[in-house]
C-alpha positions in Angstrom: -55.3 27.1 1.0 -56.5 30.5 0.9 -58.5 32.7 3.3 -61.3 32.6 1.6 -61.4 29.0 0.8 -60.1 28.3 4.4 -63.7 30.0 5.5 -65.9 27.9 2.9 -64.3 25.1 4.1 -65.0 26.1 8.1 -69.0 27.2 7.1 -71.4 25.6 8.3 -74.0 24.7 5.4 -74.6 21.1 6.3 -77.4 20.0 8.3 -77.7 16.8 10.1 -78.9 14.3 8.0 -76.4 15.4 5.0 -73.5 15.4 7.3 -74.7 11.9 8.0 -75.0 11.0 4.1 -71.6 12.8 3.5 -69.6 11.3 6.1 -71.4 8.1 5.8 -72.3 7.4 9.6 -75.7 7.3 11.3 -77.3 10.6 12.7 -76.6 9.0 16.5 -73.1 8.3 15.8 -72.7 11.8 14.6 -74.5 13.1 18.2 -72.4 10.7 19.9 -69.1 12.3 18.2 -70.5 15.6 19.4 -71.0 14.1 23.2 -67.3 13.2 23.3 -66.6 16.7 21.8 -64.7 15.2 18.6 -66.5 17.0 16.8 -68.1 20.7 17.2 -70.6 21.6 14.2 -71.9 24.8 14.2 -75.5 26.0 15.1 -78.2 28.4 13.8 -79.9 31.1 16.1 -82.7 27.8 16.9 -80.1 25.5 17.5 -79.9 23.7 14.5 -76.0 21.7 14.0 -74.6 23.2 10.6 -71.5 21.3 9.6 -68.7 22.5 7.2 -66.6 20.8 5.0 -63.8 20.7 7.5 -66.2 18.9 10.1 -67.4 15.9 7.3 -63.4 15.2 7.0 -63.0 15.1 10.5 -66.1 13.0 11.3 -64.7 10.6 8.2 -60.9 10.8 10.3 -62.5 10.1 13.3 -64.6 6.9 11.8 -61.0 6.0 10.3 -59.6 5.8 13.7 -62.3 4.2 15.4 -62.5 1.2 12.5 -59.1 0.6 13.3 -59.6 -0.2 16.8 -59.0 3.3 18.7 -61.1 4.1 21.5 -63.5 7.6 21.5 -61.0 8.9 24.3 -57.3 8.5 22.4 -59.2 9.5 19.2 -60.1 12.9 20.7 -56.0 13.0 22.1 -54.8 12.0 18.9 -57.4 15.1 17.1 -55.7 17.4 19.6 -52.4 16.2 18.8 -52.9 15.9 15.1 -54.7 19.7 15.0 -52.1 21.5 17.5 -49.3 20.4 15.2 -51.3 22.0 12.4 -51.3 25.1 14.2 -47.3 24.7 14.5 -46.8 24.0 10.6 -48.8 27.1 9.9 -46.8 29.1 12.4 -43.8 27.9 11.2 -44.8 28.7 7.6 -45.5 32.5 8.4 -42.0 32.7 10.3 -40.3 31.4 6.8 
């Protein structure tokens, strides 16, 4: 992915409701997501959620995980897990 794509794909354009219609989960489960810091869209100078691209597929892996019986707590471990080893594959990729 390129930079630039890489920063469509982290913007924030979203609001609420089409995040909701996007991801296909209700507005509260959305908030809820939020509460258990899963999931961190971003705001507007009044406060407004924005969510990107990147958060409606995390919202949809997070829903994945959570129909298959995971609870809210190993979800957000297995997030952390699944975006630190990310990190390491991109790391790895710029020392090749």
């Amino acid at each position: 992915m390129t930079h630039s794509a890489r920063t469509r794909a982290d913007h924030g354009v979203y609001g609420i409701s089409v995040a909701a219609e996007l991801s296909g989960v209700g507005l509260q489960t959305l908030r809820l997501y939020e509460r258990h810091e899963l999931v961190s869209p971003a705001r507007t100078d009044g406060g407004t959620r924005r969510y990107s691209d990147n958060d409606i597929d995390r919202i949809q892996r997070i829903t994945g995980l959570v129909n298959a019986g995971v609870n809210l707590t190993a979800v957000r471990r297995i997030l952390d897990l699944e975006d630190e080893n990310a990190q390491l594959r991109e790391q790895l990729a710029q020392l090749r």
